[in-house]
PyMOL Python script that loads the backbone (N, CA, C, O; Angstrom):
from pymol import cmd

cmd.read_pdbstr("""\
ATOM      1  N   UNK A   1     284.800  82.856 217.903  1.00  0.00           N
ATOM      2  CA  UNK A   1     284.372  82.460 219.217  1.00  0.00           C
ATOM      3  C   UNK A   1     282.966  81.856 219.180  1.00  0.00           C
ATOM      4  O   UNK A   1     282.537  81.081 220.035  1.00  0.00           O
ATOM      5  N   UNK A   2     282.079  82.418 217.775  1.00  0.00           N
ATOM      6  CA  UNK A   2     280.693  81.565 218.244  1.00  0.00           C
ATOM      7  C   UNK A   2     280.841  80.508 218.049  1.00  0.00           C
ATOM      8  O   UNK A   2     280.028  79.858 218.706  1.00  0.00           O
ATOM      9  N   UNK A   3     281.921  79.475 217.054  1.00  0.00           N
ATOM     10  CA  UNK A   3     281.982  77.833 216.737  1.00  0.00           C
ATOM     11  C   UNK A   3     282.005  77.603 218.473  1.00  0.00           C
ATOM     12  O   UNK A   3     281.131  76.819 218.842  1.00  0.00           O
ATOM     13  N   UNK A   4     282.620  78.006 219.260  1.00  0.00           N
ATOM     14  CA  UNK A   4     283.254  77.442 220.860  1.00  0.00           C
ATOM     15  C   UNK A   4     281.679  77.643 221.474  1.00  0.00           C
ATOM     16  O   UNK A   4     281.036  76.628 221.740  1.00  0.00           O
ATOM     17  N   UNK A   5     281.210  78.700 221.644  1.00  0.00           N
ATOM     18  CA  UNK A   5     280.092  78.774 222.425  1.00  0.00           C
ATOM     19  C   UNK A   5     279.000  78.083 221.494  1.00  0.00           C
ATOM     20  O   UNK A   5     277.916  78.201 222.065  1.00  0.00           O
ATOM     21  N   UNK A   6     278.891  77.552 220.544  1.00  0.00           N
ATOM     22  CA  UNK A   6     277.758  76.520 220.266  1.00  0.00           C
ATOM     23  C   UNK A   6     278.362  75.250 220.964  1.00  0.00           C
ATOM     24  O   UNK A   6     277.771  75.008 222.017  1.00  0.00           O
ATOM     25  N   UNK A   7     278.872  74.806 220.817  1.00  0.00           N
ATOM     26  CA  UNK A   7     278.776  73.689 221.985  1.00  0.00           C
ATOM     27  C   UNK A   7     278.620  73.512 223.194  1.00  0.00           C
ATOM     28  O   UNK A   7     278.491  72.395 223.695  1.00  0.00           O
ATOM     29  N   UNK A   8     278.611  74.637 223.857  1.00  0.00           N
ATOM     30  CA  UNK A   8     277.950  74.639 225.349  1.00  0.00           C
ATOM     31  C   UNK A   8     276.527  75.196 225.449  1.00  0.00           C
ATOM     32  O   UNK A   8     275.884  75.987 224.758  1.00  0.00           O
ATOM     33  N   UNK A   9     276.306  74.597 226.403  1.00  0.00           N
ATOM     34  CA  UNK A   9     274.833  74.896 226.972  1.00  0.00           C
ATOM     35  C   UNK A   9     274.836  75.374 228.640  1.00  0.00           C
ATOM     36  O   UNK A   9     275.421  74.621 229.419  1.00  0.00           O
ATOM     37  N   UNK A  10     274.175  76.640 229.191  1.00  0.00           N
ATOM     38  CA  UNK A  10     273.980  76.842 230.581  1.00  0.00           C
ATOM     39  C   UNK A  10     272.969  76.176 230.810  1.00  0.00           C
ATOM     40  O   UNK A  10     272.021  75.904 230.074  1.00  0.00           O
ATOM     41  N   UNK A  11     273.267  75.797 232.297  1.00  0.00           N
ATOM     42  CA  UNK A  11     272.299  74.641 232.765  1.00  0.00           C
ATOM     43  C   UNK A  11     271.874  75.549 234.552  1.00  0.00           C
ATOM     44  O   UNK A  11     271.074  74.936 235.260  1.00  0.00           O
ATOM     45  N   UNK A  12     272.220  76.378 234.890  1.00  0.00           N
ATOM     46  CA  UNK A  12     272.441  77.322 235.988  1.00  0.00           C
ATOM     47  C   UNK A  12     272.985  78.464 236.248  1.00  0.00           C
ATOM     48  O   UNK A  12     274.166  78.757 236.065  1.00  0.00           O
ATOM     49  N   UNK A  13     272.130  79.152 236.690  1.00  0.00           N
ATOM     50  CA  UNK A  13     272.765  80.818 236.679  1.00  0.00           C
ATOM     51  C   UNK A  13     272.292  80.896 238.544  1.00  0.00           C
ATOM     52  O   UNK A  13     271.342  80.540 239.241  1.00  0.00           O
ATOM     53  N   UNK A  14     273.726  81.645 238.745  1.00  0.00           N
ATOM     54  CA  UNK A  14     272.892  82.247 240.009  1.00  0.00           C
ATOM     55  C   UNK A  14     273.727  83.419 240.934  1.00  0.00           C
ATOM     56  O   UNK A  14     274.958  83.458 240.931  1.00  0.00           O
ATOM     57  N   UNK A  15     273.019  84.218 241.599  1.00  0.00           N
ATOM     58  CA  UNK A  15     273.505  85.263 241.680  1.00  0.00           C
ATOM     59  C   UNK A  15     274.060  85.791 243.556  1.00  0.00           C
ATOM     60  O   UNK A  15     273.478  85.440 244.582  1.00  0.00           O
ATOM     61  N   UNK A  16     275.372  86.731 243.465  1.00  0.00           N
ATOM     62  CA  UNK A  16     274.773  87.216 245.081  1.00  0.00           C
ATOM     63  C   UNK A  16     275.426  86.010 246.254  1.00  0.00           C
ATOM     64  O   UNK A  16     276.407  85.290 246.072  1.00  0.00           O
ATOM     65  N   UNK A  17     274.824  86.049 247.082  1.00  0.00           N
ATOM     66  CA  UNK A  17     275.375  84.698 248.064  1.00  0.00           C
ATOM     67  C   UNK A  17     275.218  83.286 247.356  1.00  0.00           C
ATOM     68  O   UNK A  17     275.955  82.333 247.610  1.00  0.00           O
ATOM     69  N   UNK A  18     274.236  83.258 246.491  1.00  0.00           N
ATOM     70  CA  UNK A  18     274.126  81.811 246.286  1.00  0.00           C
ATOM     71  C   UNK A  18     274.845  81.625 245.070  1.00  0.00           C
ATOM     72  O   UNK A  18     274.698  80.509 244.572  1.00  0.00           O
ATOM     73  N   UNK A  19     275.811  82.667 244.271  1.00  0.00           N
ATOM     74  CA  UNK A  19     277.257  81.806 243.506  1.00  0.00           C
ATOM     75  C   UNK A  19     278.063  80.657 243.824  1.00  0.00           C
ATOM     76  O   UNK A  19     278.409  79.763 243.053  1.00  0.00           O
ATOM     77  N   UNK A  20     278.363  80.804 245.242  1.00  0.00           N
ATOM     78  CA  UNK A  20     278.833  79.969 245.709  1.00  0.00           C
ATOM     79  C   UNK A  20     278.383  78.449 244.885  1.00  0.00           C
ATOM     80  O   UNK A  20     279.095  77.643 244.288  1.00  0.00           O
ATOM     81  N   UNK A  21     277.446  78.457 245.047  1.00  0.00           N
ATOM     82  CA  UNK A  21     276.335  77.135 244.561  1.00  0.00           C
ATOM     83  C   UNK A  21     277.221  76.702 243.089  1.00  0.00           C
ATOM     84  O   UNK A  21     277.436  75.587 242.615  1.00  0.00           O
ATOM     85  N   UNK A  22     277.536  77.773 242.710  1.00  0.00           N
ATOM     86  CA  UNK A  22     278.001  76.944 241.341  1.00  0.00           C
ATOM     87  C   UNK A  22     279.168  76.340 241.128  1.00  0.00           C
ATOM     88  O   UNK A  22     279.168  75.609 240.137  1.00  0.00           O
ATOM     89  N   UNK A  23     280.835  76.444 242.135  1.00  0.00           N
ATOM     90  CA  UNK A  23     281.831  76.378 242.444  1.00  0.00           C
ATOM     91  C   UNK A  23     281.386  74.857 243.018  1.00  0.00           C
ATOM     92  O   UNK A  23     282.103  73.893 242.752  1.00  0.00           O
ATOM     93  N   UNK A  24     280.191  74.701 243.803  1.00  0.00           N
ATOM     94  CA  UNK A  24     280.181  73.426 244.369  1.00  0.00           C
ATOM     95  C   UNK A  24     279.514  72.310 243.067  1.00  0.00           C
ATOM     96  O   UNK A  24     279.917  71.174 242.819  1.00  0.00           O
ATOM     97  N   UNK A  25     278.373  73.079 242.369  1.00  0.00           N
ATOM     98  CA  UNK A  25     277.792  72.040 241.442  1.00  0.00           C
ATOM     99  C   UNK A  25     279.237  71.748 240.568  1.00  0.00           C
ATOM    100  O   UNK A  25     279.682  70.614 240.395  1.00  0.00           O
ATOM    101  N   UNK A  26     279.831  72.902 240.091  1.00  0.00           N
ATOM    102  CA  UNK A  26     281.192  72.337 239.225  1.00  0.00           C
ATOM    103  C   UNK A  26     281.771  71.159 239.608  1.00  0.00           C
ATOM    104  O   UNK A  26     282.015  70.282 238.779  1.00  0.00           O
ATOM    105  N   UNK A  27     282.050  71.024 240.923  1.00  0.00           N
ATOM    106  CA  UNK A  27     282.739  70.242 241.775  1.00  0.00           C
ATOM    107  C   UNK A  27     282.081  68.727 241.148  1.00  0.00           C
ATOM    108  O   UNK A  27     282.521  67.706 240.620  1.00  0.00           O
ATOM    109  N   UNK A  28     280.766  69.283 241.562  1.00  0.00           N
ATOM    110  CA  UNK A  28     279.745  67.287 241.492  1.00  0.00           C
ATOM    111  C   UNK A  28     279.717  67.459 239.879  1.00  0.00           C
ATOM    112  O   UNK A  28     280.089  66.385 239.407  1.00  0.00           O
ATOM    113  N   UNK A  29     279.516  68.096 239.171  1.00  0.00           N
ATOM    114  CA  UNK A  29     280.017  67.963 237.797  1.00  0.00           C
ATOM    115  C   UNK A  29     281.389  66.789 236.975  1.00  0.00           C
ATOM    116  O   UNK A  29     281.332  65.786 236.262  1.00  0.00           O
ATOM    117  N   UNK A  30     282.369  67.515 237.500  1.00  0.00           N
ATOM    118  CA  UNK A  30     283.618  67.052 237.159  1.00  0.00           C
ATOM    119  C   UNK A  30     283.668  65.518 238.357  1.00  0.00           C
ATOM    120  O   UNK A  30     284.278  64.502 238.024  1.00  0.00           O
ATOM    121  N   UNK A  31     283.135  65.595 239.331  1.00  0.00           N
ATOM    122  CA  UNK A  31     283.273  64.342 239.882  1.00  0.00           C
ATOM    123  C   UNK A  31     282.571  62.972 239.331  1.00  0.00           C
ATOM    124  O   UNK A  31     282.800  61.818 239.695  1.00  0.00           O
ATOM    125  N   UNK A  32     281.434  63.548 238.117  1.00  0.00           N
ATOM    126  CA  UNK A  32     280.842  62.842 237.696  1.00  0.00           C
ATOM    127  C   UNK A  32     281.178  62.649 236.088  1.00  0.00           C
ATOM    128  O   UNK A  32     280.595  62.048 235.186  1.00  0.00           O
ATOM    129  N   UNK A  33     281.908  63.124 236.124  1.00  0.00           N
ATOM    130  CA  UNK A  33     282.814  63.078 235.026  1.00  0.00           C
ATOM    131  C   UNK A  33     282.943  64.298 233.419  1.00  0.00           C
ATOM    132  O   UNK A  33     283.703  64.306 232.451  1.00  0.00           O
ATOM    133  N   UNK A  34     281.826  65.143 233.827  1.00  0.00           N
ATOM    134  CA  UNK A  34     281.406  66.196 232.798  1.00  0.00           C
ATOM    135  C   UNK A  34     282.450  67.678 232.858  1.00  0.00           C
ATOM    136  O   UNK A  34     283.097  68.359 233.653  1.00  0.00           O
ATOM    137  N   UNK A  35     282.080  67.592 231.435  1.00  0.00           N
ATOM    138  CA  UNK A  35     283.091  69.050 231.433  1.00  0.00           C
ATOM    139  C   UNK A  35     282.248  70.146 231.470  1.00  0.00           C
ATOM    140  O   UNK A  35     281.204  70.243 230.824  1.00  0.00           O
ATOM    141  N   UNK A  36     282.850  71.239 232.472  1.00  0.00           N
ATOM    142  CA  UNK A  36     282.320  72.526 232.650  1.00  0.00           C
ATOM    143  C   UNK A  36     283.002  73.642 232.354  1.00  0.00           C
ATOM    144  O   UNK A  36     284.199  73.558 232.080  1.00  0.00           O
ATOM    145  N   UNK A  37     282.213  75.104 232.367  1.00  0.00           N
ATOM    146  CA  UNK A  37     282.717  75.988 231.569  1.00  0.00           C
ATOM    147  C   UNK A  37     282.217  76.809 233.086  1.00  0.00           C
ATOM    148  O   UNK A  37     281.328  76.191 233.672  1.00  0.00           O
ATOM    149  N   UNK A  38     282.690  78.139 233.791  1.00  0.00           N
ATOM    150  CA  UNK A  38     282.028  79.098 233.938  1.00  0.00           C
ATOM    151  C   UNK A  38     282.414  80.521 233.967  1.00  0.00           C
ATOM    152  O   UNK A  38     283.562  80.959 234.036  1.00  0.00           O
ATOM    153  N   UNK A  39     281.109  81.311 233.892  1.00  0.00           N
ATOM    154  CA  UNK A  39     281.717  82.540 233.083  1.00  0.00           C
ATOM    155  C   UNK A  39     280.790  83.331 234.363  1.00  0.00           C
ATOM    156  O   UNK A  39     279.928  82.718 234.992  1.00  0.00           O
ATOM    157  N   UNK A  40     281.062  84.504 234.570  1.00  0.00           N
ATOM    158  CA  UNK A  40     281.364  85.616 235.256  1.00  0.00           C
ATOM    159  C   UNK A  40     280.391  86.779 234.162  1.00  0.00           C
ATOM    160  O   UNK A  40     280.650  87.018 232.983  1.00  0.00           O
ATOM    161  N   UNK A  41     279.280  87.346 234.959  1.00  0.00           N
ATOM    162  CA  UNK A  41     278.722  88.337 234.193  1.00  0.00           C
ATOM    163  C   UNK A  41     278.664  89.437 235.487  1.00  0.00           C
ATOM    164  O   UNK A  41     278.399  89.046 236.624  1.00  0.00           O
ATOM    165  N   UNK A  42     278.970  90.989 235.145  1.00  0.00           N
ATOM    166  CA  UNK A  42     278.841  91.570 236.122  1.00  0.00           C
ATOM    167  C   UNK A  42     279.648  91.473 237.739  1.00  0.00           C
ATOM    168  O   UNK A  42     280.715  90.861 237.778  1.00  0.00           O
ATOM    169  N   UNK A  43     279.192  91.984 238.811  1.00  0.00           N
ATOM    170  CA  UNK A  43     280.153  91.668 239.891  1.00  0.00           C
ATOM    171  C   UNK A  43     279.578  89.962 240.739  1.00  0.00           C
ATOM    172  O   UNK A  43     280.015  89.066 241.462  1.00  0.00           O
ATOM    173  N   UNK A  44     279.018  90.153 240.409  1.00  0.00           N
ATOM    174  CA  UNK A  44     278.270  88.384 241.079  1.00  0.00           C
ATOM    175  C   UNK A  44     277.648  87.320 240.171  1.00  0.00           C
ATOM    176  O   UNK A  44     277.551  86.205 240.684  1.00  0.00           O
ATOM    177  N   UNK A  45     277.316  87.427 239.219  1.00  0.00           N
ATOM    178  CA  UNK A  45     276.393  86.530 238.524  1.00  0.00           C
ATOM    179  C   UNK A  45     277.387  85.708 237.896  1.00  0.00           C
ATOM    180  O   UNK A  45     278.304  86.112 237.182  1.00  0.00           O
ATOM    181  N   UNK A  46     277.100  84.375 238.258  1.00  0.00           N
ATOM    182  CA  UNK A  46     278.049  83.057 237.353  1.00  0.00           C
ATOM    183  C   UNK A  46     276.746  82.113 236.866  1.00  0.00           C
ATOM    184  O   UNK A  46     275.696  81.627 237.284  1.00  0.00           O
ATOM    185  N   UNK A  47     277.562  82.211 235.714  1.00  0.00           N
ATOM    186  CA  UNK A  47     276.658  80.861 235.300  1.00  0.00           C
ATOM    187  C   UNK A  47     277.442  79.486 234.290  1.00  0.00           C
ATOM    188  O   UNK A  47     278.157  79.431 233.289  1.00  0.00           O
ATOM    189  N   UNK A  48     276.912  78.667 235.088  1.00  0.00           N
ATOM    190  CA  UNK A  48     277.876  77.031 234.454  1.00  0.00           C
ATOM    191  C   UNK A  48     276.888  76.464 233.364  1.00  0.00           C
ATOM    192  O   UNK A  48     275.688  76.191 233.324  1.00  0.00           O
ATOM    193  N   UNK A  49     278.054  76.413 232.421  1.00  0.00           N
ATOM    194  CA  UNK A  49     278.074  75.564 231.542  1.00  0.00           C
ATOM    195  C   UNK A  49     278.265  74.234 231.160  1.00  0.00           C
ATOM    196  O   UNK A  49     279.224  73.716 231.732  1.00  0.00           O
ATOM    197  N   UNK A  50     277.605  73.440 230.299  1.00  0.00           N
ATOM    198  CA  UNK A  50     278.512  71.786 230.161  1.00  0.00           C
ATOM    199  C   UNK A  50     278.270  71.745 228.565  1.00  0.00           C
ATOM    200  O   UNK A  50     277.550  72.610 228.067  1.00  0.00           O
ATOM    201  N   UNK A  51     278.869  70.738 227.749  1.00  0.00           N
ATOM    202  CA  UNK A  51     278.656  70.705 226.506  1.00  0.00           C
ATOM    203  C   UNK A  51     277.313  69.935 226.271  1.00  0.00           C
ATOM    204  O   UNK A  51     276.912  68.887 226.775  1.00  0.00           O
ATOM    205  N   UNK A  52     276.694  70.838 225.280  1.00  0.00           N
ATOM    206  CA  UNK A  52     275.406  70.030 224.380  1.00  0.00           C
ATOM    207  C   UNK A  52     275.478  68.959 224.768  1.00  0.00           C
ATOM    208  O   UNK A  52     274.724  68.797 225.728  1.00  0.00           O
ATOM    209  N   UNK A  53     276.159  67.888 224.437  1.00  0.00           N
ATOM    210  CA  UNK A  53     275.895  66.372 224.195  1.00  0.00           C
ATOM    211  C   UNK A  53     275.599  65.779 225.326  1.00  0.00           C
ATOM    212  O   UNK A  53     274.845  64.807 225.330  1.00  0.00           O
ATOM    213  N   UNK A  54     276.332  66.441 226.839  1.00  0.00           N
ATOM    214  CA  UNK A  54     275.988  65.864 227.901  1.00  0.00           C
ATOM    215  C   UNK A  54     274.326  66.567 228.518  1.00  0.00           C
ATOM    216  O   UNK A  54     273.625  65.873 229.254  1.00  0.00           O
ATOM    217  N   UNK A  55     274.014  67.567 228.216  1.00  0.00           N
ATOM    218  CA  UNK A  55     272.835  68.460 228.763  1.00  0.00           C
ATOM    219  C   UNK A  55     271.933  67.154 229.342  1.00  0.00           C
ATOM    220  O   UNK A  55     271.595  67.503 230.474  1.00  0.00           O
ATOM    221  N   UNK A  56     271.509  66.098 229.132  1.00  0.00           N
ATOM    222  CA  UNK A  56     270.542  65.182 229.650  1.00  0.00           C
ATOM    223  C   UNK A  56     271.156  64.884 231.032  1.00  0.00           C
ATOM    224  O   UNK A  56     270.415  65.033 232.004  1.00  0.00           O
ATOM    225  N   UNK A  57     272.619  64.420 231.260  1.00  0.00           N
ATOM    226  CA  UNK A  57     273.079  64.176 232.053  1.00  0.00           C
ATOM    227  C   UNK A  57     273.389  64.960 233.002  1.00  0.00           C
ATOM    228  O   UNK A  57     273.209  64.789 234.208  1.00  0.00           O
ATOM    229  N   UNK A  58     273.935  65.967 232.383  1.00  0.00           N
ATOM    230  CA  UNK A  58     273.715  67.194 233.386  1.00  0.00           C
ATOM    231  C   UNK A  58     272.744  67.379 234.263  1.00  0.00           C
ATOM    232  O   UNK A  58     272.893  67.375 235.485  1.00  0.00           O
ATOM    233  N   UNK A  59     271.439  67.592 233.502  1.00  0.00           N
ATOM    234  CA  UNK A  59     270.120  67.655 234.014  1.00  0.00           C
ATOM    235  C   UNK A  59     269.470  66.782 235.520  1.00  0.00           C
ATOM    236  O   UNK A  59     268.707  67.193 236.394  1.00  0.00           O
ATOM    237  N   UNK A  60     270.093  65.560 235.359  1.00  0.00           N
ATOM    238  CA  UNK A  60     270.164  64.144 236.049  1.00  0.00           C
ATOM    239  C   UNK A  60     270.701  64.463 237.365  1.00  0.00           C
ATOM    240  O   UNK A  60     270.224  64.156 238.457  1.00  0.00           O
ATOM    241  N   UNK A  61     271.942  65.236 237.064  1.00  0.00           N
ATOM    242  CA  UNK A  61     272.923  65.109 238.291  1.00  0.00           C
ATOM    243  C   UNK A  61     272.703  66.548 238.608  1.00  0.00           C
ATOM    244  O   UNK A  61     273.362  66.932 239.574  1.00  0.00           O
ATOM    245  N   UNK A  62     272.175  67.170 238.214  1.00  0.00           N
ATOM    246  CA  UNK A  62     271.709  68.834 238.577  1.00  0.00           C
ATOM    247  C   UNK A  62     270.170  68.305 239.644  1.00  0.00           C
ATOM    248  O   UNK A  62     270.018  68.662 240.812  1.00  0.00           O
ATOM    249  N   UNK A  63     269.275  67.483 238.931  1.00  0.00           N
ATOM    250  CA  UNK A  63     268.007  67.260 240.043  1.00  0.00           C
ATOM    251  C   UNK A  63     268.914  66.425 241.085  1.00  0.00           C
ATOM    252  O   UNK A  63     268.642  66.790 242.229  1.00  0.00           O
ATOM    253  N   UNK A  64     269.851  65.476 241.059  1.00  0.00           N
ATOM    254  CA  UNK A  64     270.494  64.874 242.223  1.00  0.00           C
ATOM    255  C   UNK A  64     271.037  66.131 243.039  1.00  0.00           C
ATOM    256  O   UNK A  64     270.877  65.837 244.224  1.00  0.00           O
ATOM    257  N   UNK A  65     271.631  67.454 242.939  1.00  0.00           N
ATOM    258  CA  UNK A  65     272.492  67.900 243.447  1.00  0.00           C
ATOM    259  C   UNK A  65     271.318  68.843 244.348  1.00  0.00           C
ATOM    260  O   UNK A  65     271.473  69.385 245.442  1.00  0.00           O
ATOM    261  N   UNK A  66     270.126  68.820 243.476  1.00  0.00           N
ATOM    262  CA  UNK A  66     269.366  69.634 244.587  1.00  0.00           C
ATOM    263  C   UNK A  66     268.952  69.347 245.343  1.00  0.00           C
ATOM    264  O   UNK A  66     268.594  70.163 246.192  1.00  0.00           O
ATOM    265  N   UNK A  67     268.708  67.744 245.520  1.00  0.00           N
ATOM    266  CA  UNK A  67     268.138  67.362 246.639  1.00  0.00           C
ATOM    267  C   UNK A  67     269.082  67.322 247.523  1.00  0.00           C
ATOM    268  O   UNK A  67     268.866  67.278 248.734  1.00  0.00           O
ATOM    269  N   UNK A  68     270.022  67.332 247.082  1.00  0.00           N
ATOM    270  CA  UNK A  68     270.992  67.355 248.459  1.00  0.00           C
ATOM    271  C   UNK A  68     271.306  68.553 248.970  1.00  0.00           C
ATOM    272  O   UNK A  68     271.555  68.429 250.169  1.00  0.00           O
ATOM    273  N   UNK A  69     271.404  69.632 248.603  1.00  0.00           N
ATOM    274  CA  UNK A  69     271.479  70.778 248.997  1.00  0.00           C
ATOM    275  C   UNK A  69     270.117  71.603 249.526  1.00  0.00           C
ATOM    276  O   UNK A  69     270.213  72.765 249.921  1.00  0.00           O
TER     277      UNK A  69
END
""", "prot")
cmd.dss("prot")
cmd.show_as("cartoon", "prot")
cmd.util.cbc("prot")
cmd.orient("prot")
């Protein structure tokens, strides 16, 4: 399982009411064409993933997604 988890990178964690947040960034993720991963720690905490290679892009459309929110 560690070959699989070296290729991803978390780019957002968040906890509580504001999980939600990550179900929607997934959303603008995959609409933008990136692949996501997310994983479940505990009873609330998610945090999304995308692969290494995209992390710049991610980054891009992660500062776009906050300004909109």
């Amino acid at each position: 399982m560690a070959l699989f988890w070296n290729r991803w990178i978390a780019v957002r964690t968040e906890g509580g009411s504001r999980s939600e947040l990550i179900d929607r960034l997934q959303a603008h993720f995959k609409a933008n064409g990136l692949k996501t991963k997310i994983t479940i720690e505990g009873s609330s905490l998610k945090r999304i993933h995308v692969l290494k290679k995209d992390a710049d892009r991610a980054k891009v459309l992660l500062d776009a997604f906050d300004e909109e929110h």
